[in-house]
MARBA-3410 file (N, C-alpha, C, O; in Angstrom, 1 decimal):
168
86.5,-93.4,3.5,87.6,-93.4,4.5,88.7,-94.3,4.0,89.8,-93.7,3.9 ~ 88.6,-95.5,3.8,89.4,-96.3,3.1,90.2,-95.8,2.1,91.5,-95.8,2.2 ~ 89.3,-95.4,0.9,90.1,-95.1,-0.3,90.7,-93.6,0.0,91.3,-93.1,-1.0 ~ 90.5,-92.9,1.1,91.4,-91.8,1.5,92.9,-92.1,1.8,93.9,-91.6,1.3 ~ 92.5,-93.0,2.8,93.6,-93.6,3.5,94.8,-94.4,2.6,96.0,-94.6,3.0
94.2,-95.0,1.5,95.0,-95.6,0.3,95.9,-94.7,-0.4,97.1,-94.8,-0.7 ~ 95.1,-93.7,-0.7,95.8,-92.5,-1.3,96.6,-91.8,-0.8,97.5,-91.2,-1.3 ~ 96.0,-91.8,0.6,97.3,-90.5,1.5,98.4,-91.5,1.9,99.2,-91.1,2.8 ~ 98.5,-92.9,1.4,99.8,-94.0,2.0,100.5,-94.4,1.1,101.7,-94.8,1.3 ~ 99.9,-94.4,-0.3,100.3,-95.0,-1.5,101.8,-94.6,-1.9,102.6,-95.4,-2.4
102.3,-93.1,-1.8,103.6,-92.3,-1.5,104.7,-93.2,-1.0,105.6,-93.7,-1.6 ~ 104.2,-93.1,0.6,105.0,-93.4,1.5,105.5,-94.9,1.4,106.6,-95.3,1.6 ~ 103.9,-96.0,0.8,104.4,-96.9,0.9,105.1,-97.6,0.0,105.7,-98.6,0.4 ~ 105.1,-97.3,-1.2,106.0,-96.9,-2.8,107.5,-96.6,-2.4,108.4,-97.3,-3.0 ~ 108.0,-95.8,-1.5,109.1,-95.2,-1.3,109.9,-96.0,0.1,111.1,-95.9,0.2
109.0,-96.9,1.2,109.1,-97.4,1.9,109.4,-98.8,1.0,110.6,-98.9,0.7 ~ 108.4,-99.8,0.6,108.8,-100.9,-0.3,110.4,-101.3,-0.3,111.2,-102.2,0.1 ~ 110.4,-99.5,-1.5,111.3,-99.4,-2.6,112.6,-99.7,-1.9,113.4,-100.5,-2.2 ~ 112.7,-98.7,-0.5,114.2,-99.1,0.5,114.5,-100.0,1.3,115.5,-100.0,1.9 ~ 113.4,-101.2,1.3,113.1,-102.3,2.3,113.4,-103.3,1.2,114.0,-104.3,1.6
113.1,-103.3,-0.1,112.9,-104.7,-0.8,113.9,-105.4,-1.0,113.8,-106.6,-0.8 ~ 115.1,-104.6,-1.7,116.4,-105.2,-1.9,117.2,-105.8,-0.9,117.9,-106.8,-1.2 ~ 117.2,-105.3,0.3,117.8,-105.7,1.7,117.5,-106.6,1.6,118.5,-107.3,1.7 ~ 116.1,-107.6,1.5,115.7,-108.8,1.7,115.4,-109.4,0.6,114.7,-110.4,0.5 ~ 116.0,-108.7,-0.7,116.0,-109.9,-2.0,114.4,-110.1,-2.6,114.2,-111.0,-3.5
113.3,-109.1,-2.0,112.4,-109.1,-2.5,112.0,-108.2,-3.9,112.9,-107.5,-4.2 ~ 111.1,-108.1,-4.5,110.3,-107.0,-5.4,109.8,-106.3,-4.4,109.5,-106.6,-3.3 ~ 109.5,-104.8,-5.0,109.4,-104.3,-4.3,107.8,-103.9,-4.5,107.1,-103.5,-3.6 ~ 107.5,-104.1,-5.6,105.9,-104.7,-6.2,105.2,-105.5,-4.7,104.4,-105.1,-3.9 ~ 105.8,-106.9,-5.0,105.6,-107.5,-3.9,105.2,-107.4,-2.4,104.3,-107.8,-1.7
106.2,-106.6,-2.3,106.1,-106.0,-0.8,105.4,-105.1,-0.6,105.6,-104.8,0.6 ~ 104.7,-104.5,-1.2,103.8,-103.1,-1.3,102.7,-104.0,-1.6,101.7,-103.3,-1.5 ~ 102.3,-105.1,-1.9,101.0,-106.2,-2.2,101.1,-106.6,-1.1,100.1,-106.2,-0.5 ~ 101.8,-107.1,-0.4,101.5,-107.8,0.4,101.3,-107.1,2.1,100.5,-107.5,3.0 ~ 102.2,-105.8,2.3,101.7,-104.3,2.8,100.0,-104.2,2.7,99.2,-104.5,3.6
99.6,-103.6,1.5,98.2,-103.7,1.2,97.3,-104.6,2.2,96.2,-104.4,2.8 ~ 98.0,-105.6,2.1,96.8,-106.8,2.5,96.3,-107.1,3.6,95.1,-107.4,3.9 ~ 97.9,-106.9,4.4,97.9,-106.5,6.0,96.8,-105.4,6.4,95.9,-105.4,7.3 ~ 97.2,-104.5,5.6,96.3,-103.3,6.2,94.7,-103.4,5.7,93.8,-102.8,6.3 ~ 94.2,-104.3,4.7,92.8,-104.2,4.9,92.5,-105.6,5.9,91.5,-105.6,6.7
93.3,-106.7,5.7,93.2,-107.1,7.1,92.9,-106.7,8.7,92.2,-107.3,9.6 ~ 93.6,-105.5,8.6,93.6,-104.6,9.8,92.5,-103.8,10.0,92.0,-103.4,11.1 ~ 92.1,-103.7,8.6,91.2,-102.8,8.9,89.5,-103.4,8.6,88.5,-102.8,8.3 ~ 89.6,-104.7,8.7,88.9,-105.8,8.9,88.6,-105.7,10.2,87.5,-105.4,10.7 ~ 89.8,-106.1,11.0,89.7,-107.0,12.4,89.5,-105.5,14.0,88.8,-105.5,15.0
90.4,-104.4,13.5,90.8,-103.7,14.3,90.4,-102.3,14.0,90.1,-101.5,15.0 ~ 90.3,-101.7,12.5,89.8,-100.5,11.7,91.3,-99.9,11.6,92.3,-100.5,11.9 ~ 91.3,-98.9,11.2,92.3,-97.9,10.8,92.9,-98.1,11.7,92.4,-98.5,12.7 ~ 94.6,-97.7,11.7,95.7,-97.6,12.5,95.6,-96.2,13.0,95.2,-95.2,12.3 ~ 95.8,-96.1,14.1,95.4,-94.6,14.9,96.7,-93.7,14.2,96.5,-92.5,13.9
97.8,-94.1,14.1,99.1,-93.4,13.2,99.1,-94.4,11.9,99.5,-95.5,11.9 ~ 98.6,-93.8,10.7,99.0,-94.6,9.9,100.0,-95.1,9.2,100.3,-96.2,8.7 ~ 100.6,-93.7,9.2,102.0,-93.5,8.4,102.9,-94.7,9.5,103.4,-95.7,9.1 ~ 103.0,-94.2,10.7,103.7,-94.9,11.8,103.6,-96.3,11.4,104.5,-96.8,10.7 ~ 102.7,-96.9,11.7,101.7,-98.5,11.6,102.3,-98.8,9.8,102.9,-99.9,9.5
102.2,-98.0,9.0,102.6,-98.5,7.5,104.4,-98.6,7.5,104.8,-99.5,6.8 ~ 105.5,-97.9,8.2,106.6,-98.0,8.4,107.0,-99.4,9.0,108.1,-99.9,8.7 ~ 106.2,-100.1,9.8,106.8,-100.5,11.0,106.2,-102.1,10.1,106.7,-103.2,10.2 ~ 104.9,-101.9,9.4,104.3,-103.3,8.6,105.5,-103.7,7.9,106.1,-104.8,8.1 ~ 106.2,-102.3,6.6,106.7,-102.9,5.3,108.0,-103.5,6.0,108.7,-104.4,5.4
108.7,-102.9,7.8,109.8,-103.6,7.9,109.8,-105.3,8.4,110.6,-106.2,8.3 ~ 108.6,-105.2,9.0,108.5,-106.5,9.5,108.2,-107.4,8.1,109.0,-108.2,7.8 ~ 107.2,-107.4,7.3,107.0,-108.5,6.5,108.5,-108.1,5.2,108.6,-108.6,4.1 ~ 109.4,-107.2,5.8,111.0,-107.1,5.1,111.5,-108.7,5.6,111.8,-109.7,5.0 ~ 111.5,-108.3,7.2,111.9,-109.2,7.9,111.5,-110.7,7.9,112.3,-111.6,8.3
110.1,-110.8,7.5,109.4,-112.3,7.3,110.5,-112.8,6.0,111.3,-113.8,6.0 ~ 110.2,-111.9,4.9,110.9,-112.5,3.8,112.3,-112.5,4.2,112.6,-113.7,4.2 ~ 113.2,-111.9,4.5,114.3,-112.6,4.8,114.6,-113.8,5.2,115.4,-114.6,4.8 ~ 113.6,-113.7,6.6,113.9,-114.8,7.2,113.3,-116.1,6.4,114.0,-117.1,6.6 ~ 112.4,-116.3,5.7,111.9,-117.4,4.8,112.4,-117.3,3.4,111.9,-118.0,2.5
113.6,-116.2,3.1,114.5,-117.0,2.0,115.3,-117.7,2.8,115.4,-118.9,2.6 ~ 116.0,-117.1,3.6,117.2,-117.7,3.9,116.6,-119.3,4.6,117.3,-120.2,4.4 ~ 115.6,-119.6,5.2,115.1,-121.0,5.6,115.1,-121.9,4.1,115.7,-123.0,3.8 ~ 113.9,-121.1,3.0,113.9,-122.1,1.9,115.3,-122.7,1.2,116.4,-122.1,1.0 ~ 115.1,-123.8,0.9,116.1,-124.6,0.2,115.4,-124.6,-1.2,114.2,-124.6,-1.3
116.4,-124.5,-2.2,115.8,-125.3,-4.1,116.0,-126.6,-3.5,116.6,-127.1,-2.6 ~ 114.9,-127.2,-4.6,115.5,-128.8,-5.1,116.2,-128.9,-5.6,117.0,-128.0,-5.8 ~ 116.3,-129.8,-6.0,117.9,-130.6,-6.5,117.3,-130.8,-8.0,118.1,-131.2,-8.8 ~ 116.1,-130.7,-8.4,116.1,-130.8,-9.8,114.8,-129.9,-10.3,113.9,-129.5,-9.5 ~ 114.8,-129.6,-11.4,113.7,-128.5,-11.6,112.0,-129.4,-11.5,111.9,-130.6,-11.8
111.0,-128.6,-10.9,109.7,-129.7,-10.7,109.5,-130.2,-12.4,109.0,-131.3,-12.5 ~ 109.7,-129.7,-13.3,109.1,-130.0,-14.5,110.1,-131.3,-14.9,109.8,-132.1,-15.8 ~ 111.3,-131.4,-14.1,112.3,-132.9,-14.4,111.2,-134.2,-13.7,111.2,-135.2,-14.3 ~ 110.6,-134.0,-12.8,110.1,-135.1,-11.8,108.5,-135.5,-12.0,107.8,-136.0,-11.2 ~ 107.9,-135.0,-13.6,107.0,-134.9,-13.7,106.6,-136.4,-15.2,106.9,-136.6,-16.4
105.8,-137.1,-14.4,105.5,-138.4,-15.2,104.9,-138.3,-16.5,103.9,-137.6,-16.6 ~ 105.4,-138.9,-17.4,104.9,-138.8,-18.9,103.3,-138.9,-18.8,102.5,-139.5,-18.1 ~ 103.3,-138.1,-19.8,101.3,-138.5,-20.1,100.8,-139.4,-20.9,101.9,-139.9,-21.3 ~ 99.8,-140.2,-21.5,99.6,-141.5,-21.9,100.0,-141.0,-23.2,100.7,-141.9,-23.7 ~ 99.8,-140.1,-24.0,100.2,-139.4,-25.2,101.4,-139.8,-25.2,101.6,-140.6,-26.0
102.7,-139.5,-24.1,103.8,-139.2,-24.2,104.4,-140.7,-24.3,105.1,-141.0,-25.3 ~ 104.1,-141.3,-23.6,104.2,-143.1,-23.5,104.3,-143.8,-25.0,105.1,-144.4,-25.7 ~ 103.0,-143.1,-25.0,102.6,-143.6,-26.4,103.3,-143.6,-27.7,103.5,-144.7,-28.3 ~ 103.7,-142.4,-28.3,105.1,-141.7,-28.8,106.2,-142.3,-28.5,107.1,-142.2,-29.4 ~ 106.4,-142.9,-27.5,108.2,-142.4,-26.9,107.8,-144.3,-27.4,108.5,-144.9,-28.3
107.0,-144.8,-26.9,106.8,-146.9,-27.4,107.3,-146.7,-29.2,108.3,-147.1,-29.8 ~ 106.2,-146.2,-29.4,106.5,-145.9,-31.3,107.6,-145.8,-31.9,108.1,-146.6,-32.7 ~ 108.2,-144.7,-31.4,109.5,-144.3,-31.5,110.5,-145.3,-31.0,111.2,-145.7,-31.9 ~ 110.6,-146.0,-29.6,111.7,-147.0,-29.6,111.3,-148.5,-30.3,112.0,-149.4,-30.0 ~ 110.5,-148.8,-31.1,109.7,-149.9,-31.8,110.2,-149.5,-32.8,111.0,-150.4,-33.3
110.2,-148.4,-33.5,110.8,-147.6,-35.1,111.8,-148.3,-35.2,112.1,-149.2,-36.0 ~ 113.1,-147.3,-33.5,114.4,-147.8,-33.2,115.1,-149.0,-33.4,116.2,-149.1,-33.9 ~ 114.4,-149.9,-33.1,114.6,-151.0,-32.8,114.4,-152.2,-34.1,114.9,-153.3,-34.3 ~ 113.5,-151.5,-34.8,112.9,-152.3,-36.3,113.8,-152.1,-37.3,114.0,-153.0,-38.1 ~ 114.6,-150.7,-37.4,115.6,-150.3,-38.2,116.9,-151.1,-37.7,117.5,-151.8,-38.5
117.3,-151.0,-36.5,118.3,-151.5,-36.3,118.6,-152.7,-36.4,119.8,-153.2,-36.5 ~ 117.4,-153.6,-36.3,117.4,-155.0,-37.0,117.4,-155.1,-38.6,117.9,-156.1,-39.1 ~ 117.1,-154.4,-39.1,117.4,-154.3,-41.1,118.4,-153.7,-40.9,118.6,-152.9,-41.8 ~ 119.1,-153.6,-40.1,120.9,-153.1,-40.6,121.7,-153.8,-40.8,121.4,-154.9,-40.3 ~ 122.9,-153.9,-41.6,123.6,-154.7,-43.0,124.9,-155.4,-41.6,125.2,-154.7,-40.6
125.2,-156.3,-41.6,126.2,-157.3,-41.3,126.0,-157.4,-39.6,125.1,-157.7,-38.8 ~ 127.5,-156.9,-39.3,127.5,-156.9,-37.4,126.1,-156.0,-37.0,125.3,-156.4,-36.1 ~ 125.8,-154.8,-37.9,125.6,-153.6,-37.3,124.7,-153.8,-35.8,125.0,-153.3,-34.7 ~ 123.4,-154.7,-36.1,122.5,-154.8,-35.0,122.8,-155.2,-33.8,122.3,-154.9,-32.8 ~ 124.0,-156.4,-34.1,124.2,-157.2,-32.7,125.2,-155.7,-31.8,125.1,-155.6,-30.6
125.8,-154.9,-32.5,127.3,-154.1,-32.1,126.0,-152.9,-31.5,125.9,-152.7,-30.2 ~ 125.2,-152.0,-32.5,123.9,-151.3,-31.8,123.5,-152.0,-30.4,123.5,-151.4,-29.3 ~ 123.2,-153.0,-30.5,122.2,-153.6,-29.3,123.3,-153.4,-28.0,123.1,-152.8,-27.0 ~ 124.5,-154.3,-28.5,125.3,-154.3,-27.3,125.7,-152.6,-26.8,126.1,-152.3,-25.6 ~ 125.5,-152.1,-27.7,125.8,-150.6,-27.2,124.8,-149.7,-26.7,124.9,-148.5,-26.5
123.9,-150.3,-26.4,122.8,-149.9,-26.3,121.9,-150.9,-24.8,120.7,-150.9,-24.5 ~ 123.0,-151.6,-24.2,122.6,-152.5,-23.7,122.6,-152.0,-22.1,123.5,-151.5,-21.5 ~ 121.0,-152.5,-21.7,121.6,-151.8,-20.2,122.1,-152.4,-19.2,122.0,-152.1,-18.0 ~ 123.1,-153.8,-19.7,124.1,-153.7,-18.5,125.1,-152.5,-19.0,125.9,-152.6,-18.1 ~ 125.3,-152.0,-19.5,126.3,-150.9,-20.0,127.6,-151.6,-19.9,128.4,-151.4,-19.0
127.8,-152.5,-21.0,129.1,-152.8,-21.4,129.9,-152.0,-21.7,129.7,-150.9,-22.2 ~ 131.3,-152.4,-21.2,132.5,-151.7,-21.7,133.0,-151.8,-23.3,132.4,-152.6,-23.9 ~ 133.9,-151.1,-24.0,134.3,-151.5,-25.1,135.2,-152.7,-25.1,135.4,-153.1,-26.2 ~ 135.6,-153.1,-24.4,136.6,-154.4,-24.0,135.8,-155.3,-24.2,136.2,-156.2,-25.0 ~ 134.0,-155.5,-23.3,133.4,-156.6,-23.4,132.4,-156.6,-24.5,132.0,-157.6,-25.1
132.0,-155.3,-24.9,131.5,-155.9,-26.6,132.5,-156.5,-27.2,132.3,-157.7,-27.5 ~ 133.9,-155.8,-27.5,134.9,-156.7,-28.8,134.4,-158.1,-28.4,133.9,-159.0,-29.1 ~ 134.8,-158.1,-27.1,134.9,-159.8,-26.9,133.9,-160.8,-26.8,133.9,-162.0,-26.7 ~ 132.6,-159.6,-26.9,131.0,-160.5,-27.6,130.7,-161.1,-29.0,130.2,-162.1,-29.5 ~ 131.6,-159.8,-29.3,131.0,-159.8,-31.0,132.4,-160.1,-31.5,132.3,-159.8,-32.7
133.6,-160.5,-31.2,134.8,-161.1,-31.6,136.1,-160.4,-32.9,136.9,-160.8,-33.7 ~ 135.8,-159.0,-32.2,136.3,-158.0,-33.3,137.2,-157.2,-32.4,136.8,-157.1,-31.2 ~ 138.0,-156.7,-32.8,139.2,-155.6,-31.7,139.0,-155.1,-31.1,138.3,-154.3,-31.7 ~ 139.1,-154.7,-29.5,138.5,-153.0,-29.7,138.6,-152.0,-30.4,137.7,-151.2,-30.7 ~ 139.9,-152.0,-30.7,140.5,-150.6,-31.8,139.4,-150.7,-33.1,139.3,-149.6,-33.7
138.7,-151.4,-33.7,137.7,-151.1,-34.3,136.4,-150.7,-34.1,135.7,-150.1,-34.9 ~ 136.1,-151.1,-32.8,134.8,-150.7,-32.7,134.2,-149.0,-33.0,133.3,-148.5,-33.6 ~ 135.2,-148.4,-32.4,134.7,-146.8,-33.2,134.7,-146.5,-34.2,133.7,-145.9,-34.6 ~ 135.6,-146.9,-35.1,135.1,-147.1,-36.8,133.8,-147.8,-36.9,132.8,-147.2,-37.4 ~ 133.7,-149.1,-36.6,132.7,-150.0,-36.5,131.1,-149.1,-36.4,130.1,-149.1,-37.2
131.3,-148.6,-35.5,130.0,-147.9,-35.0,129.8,-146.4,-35.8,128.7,-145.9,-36.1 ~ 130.6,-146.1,-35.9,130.7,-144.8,-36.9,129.7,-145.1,-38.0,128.7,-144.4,-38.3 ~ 130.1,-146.8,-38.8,129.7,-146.8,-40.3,128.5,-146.9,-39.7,127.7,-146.1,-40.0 ~ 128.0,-147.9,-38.6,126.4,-148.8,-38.4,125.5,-147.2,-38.0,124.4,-146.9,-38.4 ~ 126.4,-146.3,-37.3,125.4,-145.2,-37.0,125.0,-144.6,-38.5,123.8,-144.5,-38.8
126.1,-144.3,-39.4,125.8,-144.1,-40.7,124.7,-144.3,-41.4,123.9,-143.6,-41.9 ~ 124.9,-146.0,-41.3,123.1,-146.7,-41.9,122.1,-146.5,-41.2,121.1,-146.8,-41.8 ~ 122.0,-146.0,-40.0,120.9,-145.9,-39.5,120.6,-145.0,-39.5,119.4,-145.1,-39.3 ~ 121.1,-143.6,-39.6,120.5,-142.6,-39.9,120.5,-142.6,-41.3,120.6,-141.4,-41.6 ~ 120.4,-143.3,-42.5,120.3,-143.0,-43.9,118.6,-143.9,-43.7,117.5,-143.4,-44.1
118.7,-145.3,-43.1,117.6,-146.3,-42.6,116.8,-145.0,-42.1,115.7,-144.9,-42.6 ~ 117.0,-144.1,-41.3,115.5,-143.5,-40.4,115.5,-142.0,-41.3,114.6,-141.3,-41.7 ~ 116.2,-141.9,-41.4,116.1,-139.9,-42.5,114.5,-140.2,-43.2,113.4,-139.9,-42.6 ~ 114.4,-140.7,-44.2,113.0,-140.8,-44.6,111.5,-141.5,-43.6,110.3,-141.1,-43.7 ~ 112.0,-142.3,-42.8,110.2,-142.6,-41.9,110.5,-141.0,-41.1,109.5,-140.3,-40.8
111.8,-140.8,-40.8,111.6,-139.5,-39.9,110.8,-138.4,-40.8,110.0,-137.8,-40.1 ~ 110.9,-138.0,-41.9,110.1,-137.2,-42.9,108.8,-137.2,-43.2,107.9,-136.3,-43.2 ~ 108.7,-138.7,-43.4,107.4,-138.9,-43.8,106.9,-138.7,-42.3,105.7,-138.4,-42.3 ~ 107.3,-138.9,-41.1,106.2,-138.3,-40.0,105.9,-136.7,-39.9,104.9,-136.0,-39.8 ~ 107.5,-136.3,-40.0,107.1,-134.9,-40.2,106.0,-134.0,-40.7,105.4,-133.0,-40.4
106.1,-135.0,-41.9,105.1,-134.6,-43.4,103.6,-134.5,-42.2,102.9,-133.6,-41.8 ~ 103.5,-135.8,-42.0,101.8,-136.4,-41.2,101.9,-135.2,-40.4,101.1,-134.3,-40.7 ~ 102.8,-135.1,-39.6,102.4,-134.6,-38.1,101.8,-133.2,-38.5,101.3,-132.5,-37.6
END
């Protein structure tokens, strides 16, 4: 009886879906699953619909209708869930290593460079006005300044960065 009833609806409810889904921004996949569900629900609690075809029209407009009305209520977040999601002890672990590396090179860097890095790197977030006037050099230099120190320090990390490559 059932798998009669699947087959003599499957048509209707394919072509019903298909004109209901877009109106409400759904799949129309979707809506024909979730159609299904109702009806063996129904036919759980109550048995077959005395009109089926009728009873299958009147299901795919209403759960049209549920979905409308529960897009238009849902809100997005404000950031994707995979942004809000806490490092793993692996990740910690890595990311310590890595600013330890950072921080080890930037100390073997040649004259101002480490004190001018650090201050740039500092989280009260200095202006370029109040580094010059830390480290006692112009502003108008500091972007050259920092140009050369970034220079050494990516020549200082190009090789530990390789040789991890190599490991990893």
């Amino acid at each position: 009886m059932t798998y009669d009833l699947v087959t003599a609806l499957r048509p209707l409810l394919t072509a019903e879906a298909s004109a209901e889904a877009y109106a409400s921004g759904s799949d129309p996949g979707d809506l024909e699953q979730t159609v299904w569900l109702r009806l063996l629900e129904r036919l759980q609690t109550h048995g077959p619909p005395s009109a089926p075809e009728d009873w299958l029209r009147r299901a795919v407009r209403a759960e049209s209708r549920r979905t409308r009305r529960t897009t238009r209520l849902e809100r997005p977040y404000g950031t994707e869930p995979a942004d809000t999601t806490t490092p793993t002890p692996e990740q910690r672990v890595l990311a310590t290593a890595g600013h330890r590396a950072l921080r080890e090179a930037v100390a073997r860097l040649p004259g101002r460079c480490p004190r001018l890095l650090q201050a740039l790197l500092s989280p009260k977030d200095l202006t370029y006005r109040e580094i010059a006037g830390e480290l006692g050099i112009s502003q108008g230099s500091l972007g050259p300044e920092r140009s050369r120190c970034l220079g050494c320090l990516r020549r200082l990390l190009t090789p530990e960065v390789a040789s991890r490559e190599v490991r990893g």
